[in-house]
DSSP file (Angstrom, degrees, kcal/mol; ACC not computed):
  #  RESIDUE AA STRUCTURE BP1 BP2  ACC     N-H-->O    O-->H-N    N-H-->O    O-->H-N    TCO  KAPPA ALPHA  PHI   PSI    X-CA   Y-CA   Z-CA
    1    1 A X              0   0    0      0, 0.0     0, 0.0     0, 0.0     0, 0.0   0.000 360.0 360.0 360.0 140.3   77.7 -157.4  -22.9
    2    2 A X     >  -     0   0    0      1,-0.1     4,-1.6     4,-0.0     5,-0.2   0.005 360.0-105.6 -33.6 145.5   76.7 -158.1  -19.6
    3    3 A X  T  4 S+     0   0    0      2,-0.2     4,-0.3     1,-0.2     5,-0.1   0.758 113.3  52.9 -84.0  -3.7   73.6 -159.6  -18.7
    4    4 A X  T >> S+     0   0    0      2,-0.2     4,-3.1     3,-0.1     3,-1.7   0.956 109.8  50.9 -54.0 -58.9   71.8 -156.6  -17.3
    5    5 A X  H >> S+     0   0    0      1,-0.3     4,-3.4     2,-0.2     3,-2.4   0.952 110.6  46.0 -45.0 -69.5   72.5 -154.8  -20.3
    6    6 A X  H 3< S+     0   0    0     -4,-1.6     4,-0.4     1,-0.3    -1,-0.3   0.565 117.2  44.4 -54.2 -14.0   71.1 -157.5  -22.6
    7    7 A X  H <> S+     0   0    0     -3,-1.7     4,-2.7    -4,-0.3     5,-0.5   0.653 115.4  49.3 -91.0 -29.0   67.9 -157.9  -20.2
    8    8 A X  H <X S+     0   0    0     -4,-3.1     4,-1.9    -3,-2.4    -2,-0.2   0.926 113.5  49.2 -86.9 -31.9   67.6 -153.7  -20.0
    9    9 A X  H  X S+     0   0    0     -4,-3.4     4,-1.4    -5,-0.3    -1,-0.2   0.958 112.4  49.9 -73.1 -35.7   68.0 -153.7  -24.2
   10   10 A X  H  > S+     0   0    0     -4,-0.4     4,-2.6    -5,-0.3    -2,-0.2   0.840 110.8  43.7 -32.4 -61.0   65.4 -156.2  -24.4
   11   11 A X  H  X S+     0   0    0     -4,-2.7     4,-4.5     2,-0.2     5,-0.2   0.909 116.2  53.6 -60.7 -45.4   62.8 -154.7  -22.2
   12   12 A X  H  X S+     0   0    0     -4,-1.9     4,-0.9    -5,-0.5    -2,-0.2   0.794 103.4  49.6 -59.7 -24.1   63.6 -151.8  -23.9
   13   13 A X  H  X S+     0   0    0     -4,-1.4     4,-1.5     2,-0.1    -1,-0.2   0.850 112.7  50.6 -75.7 -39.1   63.1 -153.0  -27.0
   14   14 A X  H  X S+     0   0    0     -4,-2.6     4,-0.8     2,-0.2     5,-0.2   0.887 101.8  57.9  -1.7 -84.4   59.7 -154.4  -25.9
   15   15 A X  H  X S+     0   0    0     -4,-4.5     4,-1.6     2,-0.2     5,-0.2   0.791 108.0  51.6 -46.3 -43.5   58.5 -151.5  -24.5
   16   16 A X  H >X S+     0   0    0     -4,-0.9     3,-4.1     2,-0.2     4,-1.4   0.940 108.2  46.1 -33.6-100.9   59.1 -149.8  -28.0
   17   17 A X  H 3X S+     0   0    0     -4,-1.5     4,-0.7     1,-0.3    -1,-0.2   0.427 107.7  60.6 -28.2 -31.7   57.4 -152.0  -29.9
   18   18 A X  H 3< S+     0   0    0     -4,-0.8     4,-0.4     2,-0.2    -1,-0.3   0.736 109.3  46.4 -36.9 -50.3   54.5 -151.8  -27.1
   19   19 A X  H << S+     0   0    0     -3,-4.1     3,-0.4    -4,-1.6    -2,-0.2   0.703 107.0  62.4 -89.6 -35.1   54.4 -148.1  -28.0
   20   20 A X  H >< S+     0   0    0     -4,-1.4     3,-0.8     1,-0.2    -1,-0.2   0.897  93.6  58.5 -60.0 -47.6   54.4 -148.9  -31.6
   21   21 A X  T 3< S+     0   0    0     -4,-0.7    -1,-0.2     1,-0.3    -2,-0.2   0.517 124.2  16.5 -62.5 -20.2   51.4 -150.7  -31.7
   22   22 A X  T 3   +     0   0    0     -3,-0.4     3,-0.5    -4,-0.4    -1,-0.3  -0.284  62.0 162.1-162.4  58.6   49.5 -147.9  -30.5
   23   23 A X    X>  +     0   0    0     -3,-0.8     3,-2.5     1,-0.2     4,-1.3   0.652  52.2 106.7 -31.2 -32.0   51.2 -144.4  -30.7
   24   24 A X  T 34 S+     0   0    0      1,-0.2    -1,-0.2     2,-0.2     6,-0.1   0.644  83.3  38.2 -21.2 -48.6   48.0 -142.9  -30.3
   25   25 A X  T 34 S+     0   0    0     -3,-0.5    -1,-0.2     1,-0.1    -2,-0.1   0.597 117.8  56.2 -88.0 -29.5   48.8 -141.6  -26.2
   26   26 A X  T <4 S+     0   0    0     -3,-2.5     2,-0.2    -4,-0.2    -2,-0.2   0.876  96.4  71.6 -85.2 -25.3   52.9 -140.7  -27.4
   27   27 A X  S  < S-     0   0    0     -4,-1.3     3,-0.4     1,-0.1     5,-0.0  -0.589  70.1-139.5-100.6 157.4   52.3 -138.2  -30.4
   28   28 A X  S    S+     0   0    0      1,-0.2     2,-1.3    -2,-0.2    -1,-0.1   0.988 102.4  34.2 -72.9 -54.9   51.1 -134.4  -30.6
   29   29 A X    >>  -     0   0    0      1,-0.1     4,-1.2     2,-0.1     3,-1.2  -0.518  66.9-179.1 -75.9  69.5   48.7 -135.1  -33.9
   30   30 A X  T 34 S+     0   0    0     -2,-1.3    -1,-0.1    -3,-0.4    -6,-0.1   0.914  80.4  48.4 -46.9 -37.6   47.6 -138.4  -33.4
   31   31 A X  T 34 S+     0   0    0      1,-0.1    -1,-0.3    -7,-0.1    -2,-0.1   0.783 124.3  40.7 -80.8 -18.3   45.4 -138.4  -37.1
   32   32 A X  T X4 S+     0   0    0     -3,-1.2     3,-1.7     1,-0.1     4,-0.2   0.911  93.1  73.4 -72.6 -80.5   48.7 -137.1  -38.5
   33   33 A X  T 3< S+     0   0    0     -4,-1.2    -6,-0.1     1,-0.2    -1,-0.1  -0.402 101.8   4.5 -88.6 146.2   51.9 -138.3  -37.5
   34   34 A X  T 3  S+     0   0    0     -2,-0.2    -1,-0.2     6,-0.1     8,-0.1   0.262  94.9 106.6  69.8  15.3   53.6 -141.1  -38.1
   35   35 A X    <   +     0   0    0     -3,-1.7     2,-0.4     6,-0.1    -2,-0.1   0.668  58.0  85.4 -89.1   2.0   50.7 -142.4  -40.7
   36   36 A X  S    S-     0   0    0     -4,-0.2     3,-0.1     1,-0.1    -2,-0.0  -0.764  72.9-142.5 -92.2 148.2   52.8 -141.8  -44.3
   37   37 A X  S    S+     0   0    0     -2,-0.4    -1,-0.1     1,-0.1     4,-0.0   0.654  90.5  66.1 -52.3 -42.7   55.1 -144.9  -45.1
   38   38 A X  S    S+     0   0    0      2,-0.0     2,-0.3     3,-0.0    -1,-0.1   0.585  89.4  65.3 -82.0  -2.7   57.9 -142.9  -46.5
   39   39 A X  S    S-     0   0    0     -3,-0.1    -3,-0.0     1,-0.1     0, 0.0  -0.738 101.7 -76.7-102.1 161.3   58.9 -141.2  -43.4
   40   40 A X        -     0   0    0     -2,-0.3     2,-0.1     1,-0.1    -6,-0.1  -0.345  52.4-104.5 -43.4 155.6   60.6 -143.6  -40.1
   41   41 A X     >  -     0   0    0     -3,-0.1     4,-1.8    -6,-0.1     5,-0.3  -0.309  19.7-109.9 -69.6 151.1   58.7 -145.2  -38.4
   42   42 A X  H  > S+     0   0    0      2,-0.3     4,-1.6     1,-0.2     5,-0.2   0.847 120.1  50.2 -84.9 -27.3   57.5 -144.3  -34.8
   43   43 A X  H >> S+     0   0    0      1,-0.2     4,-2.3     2,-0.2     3,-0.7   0.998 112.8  50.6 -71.7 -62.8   59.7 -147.5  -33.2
   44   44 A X  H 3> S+     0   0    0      1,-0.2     4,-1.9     3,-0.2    -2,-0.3   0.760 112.1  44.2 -30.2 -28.3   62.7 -146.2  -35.3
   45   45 A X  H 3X S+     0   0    0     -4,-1.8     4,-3.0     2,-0.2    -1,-0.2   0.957 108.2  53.8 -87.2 -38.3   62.5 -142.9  -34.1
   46   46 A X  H <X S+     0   0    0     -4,-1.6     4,-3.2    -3,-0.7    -2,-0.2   0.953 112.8  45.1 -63.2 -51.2   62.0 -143.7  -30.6
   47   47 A X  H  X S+     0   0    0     -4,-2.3     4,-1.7     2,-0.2     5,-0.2   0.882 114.8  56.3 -67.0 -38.2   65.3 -145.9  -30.7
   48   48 A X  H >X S+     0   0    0     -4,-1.9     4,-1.5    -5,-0.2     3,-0.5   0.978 105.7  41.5 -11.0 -83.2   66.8 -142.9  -32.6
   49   49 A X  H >X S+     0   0    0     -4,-3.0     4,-1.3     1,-0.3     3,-0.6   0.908 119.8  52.5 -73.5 -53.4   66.1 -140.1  -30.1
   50   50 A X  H 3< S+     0   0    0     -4,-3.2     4,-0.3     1,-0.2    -1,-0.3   0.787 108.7  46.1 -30.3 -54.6   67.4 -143.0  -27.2
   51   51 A X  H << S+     0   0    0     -4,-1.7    -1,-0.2    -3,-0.5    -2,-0.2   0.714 107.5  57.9 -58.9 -29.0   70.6 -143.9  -28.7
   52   52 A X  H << S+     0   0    0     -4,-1.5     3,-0.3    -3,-0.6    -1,-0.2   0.801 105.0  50.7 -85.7 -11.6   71.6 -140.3  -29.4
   53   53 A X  S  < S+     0   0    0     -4,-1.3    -1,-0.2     1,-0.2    -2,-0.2   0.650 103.0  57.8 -98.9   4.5   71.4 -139.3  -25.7
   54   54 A X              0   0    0     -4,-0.3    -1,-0.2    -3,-0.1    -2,-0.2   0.322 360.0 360.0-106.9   7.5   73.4 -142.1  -24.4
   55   55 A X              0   0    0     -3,-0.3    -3,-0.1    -4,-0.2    -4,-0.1   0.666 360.0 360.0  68.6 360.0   76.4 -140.9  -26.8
């Protein structure tokens, strides 16, 4: 990989993990969603939904 890529998955991964820490501003139910253990997790999902629109 290139080094853009590898700096733009990095940030990206970051940013996630940013977002992880405090879903609170990203979800519709905040007291709800993403608070069980057994379903993914809100950084997985977020790297989910990314990966599937870039094919």
């Amino acid at each position: 990989m290139n080094e853009y890529a590898v700096s733009l998955k990095e940030k990206l991964t970051f940013l996630i993990r940013e977002m992880s820490a405090a879903p609170t501003p990203y979800v519709q139910k905040p007291e709800k969603d993403f608070t069980r253990k057994k379903k993914l997790p809100f950084g997985t999902v977020m790297q989910l939904l990314i990966s599937m629109g870039g094919n």
